[in-house]
C-alpha positions as CSV (number, residue, x, y, z in Angstrom):
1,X,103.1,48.3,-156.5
2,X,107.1,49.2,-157.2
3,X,107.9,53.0,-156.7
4,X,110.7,55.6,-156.1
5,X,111.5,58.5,-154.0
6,X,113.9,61.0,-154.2
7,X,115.1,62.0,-150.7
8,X,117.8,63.9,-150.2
9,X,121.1,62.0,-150.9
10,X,119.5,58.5,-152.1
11,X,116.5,57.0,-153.9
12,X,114.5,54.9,-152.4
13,X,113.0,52.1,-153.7
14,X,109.2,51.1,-152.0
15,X,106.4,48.3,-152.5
16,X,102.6,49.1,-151.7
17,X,99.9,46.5,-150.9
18,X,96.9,46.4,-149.7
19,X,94.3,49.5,-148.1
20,X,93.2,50.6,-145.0
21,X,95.3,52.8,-142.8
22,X,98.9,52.8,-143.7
23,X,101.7,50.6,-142.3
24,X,105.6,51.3,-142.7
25,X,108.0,48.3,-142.3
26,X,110.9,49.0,-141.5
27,X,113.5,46.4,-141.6
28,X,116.7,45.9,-139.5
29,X,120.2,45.0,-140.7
30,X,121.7,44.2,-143.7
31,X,118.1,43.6,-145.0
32,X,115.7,44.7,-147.0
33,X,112.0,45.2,-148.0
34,X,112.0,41.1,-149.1
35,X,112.0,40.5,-145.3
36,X,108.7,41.4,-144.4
37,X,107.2,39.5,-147.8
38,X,105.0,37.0,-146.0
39,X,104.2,39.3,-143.1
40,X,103.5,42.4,-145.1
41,X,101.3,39.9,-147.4
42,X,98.7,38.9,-144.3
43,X,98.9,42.4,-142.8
44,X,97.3,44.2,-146.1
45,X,94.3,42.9,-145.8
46,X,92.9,45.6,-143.8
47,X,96.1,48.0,-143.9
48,X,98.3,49.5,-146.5
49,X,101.5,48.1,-146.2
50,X,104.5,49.9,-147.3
51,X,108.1,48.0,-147.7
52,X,111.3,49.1,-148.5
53,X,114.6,49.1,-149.2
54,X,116.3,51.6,-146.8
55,X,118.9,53.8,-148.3
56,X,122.5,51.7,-149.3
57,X,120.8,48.6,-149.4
58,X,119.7,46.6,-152.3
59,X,117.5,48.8,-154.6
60,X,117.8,52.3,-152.8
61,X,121.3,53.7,-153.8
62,X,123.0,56.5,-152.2
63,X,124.9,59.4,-154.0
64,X,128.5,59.2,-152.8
65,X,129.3,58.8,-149.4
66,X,126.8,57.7,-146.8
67,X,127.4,60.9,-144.5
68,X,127.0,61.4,-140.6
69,X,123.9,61.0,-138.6
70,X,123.0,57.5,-140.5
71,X,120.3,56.7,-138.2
72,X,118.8,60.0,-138.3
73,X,119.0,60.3,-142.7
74,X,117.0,56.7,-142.2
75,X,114.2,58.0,-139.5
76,X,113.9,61.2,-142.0
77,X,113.4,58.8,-145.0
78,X,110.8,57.0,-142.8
79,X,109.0,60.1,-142.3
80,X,108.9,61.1,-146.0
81,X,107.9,57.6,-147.1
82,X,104.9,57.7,-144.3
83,X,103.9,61.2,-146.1
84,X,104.3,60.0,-149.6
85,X,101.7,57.2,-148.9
86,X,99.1,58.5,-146.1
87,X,98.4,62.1,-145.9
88,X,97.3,60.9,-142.3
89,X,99.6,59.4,-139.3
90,X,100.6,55.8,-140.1
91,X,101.4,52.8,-138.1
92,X,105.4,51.6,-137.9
93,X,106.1,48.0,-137.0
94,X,109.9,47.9,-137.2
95,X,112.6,45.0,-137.0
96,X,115.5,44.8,-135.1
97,X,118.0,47.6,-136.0
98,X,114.3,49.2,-137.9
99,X,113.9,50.1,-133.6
100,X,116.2,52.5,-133.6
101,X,114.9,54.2,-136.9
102,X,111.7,54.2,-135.2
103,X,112.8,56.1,-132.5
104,X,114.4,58.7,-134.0
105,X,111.1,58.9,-135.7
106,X,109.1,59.2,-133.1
107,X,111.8,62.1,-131.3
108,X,111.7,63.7,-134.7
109,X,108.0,63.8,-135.8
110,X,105.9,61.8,-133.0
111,X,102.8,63.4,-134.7
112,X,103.3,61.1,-137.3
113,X,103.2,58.2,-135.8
114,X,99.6,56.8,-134.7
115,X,101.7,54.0,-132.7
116,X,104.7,51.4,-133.1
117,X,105.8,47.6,-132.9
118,X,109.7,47.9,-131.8
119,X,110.6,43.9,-132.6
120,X,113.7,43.5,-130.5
121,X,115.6,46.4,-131.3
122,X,119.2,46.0,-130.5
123,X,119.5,48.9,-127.7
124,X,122.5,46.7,-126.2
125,X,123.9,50.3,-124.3
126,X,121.0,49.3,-121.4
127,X,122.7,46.1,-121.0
128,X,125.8,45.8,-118.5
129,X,129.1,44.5,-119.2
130,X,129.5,47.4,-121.8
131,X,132.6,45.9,-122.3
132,X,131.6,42.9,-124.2
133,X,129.4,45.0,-126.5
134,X,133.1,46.6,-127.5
135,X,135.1,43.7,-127.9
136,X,132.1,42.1,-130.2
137,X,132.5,44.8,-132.2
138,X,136.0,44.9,-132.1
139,X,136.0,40.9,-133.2
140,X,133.6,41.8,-136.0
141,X,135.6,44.6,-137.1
142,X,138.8,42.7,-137.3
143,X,136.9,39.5,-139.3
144,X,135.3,41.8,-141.9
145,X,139.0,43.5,-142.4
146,X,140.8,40.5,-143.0
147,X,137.9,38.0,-144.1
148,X,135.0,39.4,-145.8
149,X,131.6,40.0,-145.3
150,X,131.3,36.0,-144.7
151,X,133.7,35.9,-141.5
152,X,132.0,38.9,-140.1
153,X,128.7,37.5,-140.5
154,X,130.0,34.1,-138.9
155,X,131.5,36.5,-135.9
156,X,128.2,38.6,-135.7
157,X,125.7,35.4,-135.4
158,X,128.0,33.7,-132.8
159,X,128.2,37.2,-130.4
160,X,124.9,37.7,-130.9
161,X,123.5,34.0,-130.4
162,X,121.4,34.6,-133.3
163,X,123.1,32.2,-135.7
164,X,121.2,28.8,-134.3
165,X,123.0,25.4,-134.5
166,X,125.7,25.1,-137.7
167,X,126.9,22.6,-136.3
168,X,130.3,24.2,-137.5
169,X,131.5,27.1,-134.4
170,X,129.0,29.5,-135.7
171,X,129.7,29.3,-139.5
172,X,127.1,29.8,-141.9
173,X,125.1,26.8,-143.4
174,X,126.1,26.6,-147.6
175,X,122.3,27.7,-147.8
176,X,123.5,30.9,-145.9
177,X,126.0,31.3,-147.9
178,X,123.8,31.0,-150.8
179,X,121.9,34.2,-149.5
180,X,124.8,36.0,-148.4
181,X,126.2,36.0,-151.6
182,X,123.1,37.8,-153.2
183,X,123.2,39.9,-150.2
184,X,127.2,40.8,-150.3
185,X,126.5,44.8,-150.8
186,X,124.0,44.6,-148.1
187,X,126.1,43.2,-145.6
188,X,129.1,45.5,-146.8
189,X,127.3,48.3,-146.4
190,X,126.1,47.1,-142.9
191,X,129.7,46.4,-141.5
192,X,131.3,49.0,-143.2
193,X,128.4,52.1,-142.1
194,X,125.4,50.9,-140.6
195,X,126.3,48.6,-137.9
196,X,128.7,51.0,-136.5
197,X,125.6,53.9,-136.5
198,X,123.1,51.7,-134.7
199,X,126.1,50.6,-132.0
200,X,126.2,54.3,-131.5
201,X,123.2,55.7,-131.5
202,X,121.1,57.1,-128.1
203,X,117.6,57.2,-128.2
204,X,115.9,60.2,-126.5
205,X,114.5,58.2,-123.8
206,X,112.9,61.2,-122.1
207,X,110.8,61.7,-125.4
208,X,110.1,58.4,-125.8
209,X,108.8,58.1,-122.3
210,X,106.2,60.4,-122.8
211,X,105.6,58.5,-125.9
212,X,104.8,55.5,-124.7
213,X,101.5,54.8,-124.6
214,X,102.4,54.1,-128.4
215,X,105.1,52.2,-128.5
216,X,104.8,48.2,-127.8
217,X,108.8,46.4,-127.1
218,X,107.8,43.0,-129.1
219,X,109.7,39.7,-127.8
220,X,110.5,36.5,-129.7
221,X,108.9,33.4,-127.7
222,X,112.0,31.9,-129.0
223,X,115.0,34.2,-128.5
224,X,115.1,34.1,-124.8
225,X,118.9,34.4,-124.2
226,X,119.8,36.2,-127.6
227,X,121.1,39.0,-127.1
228,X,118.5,41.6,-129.1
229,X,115.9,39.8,-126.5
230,X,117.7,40.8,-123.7
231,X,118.2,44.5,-124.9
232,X,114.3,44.8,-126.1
233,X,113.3,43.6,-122.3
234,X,115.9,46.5,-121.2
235,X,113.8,49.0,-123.6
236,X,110.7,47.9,-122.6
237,X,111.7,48.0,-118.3
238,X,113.4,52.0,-119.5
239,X,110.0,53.0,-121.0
240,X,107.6,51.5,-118.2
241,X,106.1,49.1,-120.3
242,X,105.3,45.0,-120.8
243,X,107.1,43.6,-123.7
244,X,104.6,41.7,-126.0
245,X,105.1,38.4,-126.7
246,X,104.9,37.6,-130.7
247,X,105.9,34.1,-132.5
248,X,109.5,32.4,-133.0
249,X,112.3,34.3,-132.5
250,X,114.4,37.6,-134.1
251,X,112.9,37.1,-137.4
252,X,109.5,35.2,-136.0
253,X,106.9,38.1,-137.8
254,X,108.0,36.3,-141.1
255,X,108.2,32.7,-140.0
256,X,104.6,32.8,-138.5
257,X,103.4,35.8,-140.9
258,X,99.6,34.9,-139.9
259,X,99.7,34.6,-136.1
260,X,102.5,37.7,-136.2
261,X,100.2,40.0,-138.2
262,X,96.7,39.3,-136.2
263,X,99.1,40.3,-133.2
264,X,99.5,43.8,-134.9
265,X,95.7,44.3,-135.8
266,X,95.4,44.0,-131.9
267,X,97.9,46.2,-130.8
268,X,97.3,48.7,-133.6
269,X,93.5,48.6,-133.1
């Protein structure tokens, strides 16, 4: 079921399926609630599963500018969504750049939160050499000025080893392209706003330490050696805690939706 929320500054756009105790995906990225279609679909069997469309992507429009504190305007948005569905705590199981919302979240209202799934969130500031991280930036900065979202996107999946085997230096595939070009707002809004908030925000580890009995760092059996892999084992060694192992790799929850969602009910239960 479609529905909106007013929340200060945007309105968001939301899917509910399913019942049981509630569920908030939260996706990473340029993307948006379609991510977590086939996951979200196993998963609300036994849970009620709430997508979205986080605010400045797709559906959930923004009035005006996006404003500071990006990652914090998302982890409030998270919280209201949580409210608007369960009048008890929820469950988050969050992808990629999603982590980050989820941990303002839990610094913000942990009481809302029954327990998370962080699936390799980006926290690339644990890593060394925080001098690559800049000039990756810097190279994606300067493709999306003079190229598009398209060269950025070809710059951001080569730096991040997350674009596979084109066959081509890192450029997309034309079925790639295909999706990019449905998703061109999404990835403008990402390199013009987003990106730059998530490369800059700090998690509270101090509060998250104490939190976290209820948060679980989830690894891709496939993404050994890419970089949000390498930043989610860094999380997982900061908080004092194993990383689980789920199916495939950055995007594996939607690839294996079955295998990826029994994996929740486990760690959820």
């Amino acid at each position: 079921m479609s529905r909106t929320l007013q929340v200060p500054g945007a309105t968001l756009h939301y899917d509910v399926q399913g019942s049981g105790p509630a569920v908030l995906c939260i996706p990473g990225g340029p993307a948006d609630a379609s991510s977590f279609t086939t996951f979200a679909a196993e998963l609300a069997a036994d849970h009620t599963v709430i997508t979205y469309d986080p605010r400045g992507l797709s559906r959930s429009a923004i009035d005006g500018a996006p404003g500071e504190d990006l990652i914090g305007r998302h982890a409030d948005d998270a919280h209201r969504l949580l409210a608007e569905v369960s009048t008890e705590p929820g469950y988050v199981f969050a992808s990629s750049g999603g982590g980050m919302t989820t941990m303002e979240l839990l610094r913000r209202h942990p009481g809302q939160v029954r327990a998370a799934i962080l699936h390799e969130p980006p926290t690339t500031s644990l890593l060394p050499a925080r001098e690559d991280e800049a000039r990756r930036t810097a190279a994606i900065d300067e493709a999306y000025r003079t190229g598009g979202a398209f060269a950025a996107i070809a710059v951001f999946l080569e730096g991040t080893g997350l674009g596979g085997d084109h066959g081509d230096g890192g450029e997309p595939t034309p079925e790639m392209r295909e999706q990019m070009a449905a998703m061109q707002p999404n990835l403008d809004f990402f390199f013009a706003h987003l990106m730059h908030a998530l490369g800059d925000y700090r998690p509270d580890y101090t509060a998250l330490r104490s939190l976290a009995d209820r948060i679980t760092v989830a690894i891709g059996e496939e993404s050994r050696g890419q970089l949000a892999y390498e930043a989610a084992v860094a999380l997982a060694d900061k908080l004092g805690v194993e990383p689980a192992l789920f199916p495939g790799d950055h995007g594996g929850y939607s690839a294996h939706p079955a295998v990826a969602a029994d994996l929740t009910r486990k760690i959820f239960s």
